[in-house]
Backbone as a chain_set.jsonl record, in Angstrom:
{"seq": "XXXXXXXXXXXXXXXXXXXXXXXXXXXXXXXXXXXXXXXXXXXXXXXXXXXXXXXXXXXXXXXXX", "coords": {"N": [[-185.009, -126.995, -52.137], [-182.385, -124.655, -52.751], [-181.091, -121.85, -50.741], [-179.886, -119.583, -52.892], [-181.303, -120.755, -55.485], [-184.19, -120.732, -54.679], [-184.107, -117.907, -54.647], [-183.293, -117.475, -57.122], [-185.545, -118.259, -58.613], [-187.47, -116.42, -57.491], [-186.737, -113.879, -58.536], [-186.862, -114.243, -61.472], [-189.603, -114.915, -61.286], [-190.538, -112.492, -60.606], [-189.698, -110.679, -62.42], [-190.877, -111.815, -64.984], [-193.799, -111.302, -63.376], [-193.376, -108.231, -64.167], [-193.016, -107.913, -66.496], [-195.58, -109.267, -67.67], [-197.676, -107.38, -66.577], [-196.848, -105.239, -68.237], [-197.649, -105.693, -70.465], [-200.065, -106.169, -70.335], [-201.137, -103.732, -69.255], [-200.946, -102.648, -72.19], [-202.863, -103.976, -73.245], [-205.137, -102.837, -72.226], [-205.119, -100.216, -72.672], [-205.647, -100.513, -75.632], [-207.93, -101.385, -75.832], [-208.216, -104.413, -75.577], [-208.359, -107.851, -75.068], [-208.072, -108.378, -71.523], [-208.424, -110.404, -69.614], [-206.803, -112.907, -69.472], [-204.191, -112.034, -68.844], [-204.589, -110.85, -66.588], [-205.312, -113.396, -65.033], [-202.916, -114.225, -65.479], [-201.513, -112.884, -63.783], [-202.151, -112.907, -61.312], [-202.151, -115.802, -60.833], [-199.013, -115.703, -60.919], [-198.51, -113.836, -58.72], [-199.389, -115.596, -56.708], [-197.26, -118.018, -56.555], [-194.907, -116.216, -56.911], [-195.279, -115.406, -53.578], [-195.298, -118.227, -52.253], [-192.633, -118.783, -52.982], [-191.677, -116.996, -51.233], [-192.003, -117.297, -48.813], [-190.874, -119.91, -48.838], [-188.718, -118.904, -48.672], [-188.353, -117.161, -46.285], [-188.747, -119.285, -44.14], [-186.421, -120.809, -44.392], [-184.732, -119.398, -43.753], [-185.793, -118.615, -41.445], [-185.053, -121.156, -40.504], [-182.078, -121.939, -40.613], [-181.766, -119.575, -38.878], [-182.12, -121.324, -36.115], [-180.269, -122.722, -36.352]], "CA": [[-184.284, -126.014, -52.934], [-181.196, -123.815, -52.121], [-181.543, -120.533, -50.906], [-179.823, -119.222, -54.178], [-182.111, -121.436, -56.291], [-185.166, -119.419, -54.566], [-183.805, -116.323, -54.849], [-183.166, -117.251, -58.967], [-186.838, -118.311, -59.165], [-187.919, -115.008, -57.121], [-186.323, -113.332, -59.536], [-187.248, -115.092, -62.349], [-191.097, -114.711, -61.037], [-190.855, -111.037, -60.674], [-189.257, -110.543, -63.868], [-192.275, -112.251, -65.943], [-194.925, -110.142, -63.496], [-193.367, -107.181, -64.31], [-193.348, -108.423, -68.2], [-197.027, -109.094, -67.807], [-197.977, -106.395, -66.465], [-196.546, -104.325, -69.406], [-198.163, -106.29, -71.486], [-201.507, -105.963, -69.738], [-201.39, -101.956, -69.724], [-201.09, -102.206, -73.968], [-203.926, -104.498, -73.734], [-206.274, -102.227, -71.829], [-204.892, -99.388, -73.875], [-206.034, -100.741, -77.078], [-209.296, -102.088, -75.216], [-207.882, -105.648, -75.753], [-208.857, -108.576, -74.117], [-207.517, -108.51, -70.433], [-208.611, -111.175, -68.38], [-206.224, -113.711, -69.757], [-203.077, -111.72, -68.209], [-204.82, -110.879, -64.963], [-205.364, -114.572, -64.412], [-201.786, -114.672, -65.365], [-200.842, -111.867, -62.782], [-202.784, -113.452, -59.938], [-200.629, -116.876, -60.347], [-197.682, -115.497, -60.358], [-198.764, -113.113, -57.168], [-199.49, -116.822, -55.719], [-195.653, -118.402, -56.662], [-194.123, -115.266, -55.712], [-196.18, -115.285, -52.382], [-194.894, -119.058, -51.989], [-191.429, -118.527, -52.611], [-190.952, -116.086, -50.408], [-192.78, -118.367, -47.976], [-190.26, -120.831, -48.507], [-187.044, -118.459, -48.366], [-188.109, -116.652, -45.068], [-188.838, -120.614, -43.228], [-185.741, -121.474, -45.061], [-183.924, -118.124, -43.17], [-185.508, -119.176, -40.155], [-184.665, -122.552, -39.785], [-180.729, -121.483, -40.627], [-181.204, -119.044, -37.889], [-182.503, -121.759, -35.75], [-178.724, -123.692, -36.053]], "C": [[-183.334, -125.226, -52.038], [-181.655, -122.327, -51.581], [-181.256, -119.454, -52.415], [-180.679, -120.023, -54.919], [-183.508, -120.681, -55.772], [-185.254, -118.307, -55.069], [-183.903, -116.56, -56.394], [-184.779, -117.129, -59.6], [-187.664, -117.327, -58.637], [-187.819, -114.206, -57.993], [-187.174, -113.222, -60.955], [-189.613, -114.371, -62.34], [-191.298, -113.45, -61.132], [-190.827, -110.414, -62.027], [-190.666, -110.478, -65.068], [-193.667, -111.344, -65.423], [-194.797, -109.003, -64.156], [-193.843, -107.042, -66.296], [-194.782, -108.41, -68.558], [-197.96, -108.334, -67.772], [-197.951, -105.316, -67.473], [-197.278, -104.763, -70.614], [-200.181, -106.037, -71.203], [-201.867, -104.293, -69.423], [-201.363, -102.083, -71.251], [-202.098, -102.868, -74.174], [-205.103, -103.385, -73.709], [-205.872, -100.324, -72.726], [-205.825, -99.453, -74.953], [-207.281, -101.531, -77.127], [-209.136, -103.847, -75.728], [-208.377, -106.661, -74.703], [-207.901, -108.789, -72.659], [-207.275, -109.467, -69.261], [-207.534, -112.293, -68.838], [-204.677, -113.33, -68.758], [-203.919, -111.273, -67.232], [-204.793, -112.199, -64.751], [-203.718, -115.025, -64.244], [-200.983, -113.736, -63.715], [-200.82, -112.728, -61.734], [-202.007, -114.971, -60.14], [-199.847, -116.984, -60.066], [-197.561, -114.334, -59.11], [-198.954, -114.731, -56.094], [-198.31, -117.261, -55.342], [-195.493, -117.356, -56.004], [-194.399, -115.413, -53.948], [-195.201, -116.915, -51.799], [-193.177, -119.439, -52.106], [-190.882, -118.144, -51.77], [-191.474, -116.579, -48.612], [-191.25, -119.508, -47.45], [-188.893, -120.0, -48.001], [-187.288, -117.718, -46.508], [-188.503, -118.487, -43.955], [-187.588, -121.36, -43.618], [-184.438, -120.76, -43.701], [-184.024, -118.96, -41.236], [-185.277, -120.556, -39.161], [-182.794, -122.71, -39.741], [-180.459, -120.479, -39.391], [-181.25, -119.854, -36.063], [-181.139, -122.531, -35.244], [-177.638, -123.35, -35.63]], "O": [[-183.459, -125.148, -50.816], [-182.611, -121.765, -52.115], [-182.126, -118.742, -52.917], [-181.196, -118.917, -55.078], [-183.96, -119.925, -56.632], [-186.14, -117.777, -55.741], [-184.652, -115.779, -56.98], [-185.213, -116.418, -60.506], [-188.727, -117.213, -59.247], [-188.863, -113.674, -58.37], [-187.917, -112.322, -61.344], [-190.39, -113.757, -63.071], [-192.294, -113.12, -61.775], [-191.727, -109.792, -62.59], [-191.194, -109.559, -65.694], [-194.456, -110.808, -66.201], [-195.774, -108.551, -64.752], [-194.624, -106.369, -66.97], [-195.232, -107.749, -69.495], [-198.926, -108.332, -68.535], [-198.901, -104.541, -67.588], [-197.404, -104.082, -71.633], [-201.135, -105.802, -71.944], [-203.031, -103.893, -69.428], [-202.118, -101.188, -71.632], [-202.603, -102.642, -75.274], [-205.81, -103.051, -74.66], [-206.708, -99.571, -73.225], [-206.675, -98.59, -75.174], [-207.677, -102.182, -78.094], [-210.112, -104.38, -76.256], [-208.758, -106.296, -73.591], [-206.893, -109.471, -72.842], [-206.438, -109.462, -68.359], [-207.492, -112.841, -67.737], [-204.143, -114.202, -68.073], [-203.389, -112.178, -66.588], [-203.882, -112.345, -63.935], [-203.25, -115.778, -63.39], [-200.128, -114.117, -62.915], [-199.809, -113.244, -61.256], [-201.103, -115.13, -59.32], [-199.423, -117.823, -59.271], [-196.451, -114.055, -58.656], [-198.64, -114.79, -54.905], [-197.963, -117.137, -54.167], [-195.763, -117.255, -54.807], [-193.414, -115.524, -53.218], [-194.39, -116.704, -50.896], [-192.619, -120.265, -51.384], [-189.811, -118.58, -51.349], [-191.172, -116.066, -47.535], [-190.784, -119.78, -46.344], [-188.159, -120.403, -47.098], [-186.401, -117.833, -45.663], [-188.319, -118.296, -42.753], [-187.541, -122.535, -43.254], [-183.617, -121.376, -43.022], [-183.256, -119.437, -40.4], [-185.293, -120.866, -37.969], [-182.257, -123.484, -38.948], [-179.344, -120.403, -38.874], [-180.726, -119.352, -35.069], [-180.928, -122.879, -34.082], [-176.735, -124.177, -35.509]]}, "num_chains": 1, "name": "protein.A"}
């Protein structure tokens, strides 16, 4: 992948935690079931985590040339 193509799906990934997250405060609000969006959180804390994996080995193999 490109470095812009990271960065879109960084994006992209943050976007949906932050979404989830909002969604997972009205659950526990309304004593709703929760564990379904934590499992979702914690995946996309993994992706994110691996993106940013790939863009800084991406950085330093460009600073490498």
């Amino acid at each position: 992948m490109t470095r812009k193509q990271l960065q879109d799906k960084l994006d992209e990934l943050k976007s949906d935690y932050v979404r989830i997250q909002g969604d997972l405060d009205k659950l526990e609000y309304v004593r709703g079931r929760v564990s379904s969006a934590e499992e979702q959180l914690i995946r996309l804390e993994g992706e994110i985590a691996e993106v940013r994996r790939q863009l800084d080995k991406l950085s330093t193999y460009q600073d490498m040339s």
